[in-house]
C-alpha positions in Angstrom: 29.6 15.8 77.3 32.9 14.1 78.3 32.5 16.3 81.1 29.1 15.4 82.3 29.9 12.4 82.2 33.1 12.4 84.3 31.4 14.2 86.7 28.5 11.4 86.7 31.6 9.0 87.8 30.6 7.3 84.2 34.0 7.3 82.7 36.6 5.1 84.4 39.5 6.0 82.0 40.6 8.3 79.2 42.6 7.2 76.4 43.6 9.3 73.4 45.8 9.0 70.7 48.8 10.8 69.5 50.3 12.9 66.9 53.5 14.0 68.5 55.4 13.5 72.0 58.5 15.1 73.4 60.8 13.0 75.4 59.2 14.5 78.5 56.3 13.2 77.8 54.4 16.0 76.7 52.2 15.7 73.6 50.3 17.3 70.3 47.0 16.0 69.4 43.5 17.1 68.0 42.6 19.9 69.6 40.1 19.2 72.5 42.7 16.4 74.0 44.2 18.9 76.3 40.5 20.3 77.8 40.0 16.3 78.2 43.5 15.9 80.2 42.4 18.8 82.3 38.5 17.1 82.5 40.7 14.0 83.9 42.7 15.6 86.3 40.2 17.4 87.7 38.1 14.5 88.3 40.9 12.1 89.5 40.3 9.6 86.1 43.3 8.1 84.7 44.2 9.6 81.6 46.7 8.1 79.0 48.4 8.5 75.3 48.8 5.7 73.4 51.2 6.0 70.6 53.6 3.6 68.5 57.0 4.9 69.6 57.8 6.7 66.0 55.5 8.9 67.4 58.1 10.5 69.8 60.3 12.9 68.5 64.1 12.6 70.3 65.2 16.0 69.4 62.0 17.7 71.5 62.9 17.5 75.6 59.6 19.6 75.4 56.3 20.0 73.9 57.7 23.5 73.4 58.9 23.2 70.6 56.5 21.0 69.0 54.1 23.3 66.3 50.9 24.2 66.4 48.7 23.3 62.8 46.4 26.3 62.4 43.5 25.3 60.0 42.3 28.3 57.3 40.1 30.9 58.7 37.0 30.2 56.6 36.9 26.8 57.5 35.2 28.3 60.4 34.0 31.2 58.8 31.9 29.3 56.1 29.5 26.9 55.5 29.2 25.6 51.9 30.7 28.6 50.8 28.2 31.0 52.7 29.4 33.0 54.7 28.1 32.6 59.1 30.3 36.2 60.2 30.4 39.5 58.8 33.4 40.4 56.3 36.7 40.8 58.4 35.3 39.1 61.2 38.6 37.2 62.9 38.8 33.6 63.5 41.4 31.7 64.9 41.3 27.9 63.8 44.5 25.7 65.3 43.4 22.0 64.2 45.8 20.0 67.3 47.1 21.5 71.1 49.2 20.6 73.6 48.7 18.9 76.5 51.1 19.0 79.0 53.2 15.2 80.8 51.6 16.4 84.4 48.6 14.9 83.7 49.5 11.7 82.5 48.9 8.3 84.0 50.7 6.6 81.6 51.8 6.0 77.7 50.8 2.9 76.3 53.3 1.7 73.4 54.1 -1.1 71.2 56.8 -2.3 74.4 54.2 -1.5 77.2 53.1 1.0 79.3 55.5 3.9 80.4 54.9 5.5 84.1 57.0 9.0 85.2 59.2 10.3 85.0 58.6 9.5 81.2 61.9 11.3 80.1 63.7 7.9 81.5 61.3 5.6 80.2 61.0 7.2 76.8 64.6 7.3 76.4 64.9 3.5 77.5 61.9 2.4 75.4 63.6 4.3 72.2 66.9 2.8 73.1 68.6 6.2 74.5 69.6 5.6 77.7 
């Protein structure tokens, strides 16, 4: 649906929350945030992360090195404990993804909003510099 409606020129900006941010800005968060930064991009909507600053992690320069949680197969492959694919049938079931600084507007935080390069202002906001 989100994008429908981006395409309908119904959405005039995207805000999403935040598990965990690298100093360059790029982010973990329920999976589906990155297809929505991409959505954004795509349709020249400004997208931003909103986070409390704890958020960021100052030992990450990357989102590299952030991990990915993978959920338990059946959580996919079951439904009130009946089974929906045949025995052996793979499934692949990461709960948050990545989404890449480029296609950031902007981080909103607790001491404003931060605008790239967001390496700098991260490290100001967090008292790095």
């Amino acid at each position: 649906m989100a994008g429908f409606l981006m395409a309908q020129g119904r959405v005039d900006a995207v805000i999403v929350g935040v598990d965990r941010m690298a100093l360059n800005g790029d982010f973990a968060n329920k999976i589906g945030t990155y297809a929505l930064a991409v959505l954004a991009h795509h349709h020249g909507i400004p997208f931003y992360a909103a986070l409390p600053l704890s958020s960021v992690d100052p030992s990450l320069p990357s989102g590299e090195g952030i991990p990915i949680e993978e959920r338990p197969p059946e959580e996919v492959l079951e439904l009130k404990g009946a089974r929906l694919a045949p025995p052996g049938f793979p499934a692949y079931h990461p709960a948050f993804d990545l989404t890449p600084h480029r296609y950031l507007t902007g981080i909103v935080t607790e001491k404003g909003v931060l605008y790239p390069p967001f390496d700098e202002g991260l490290r100001d906001a967090l008292g790095l510099s």
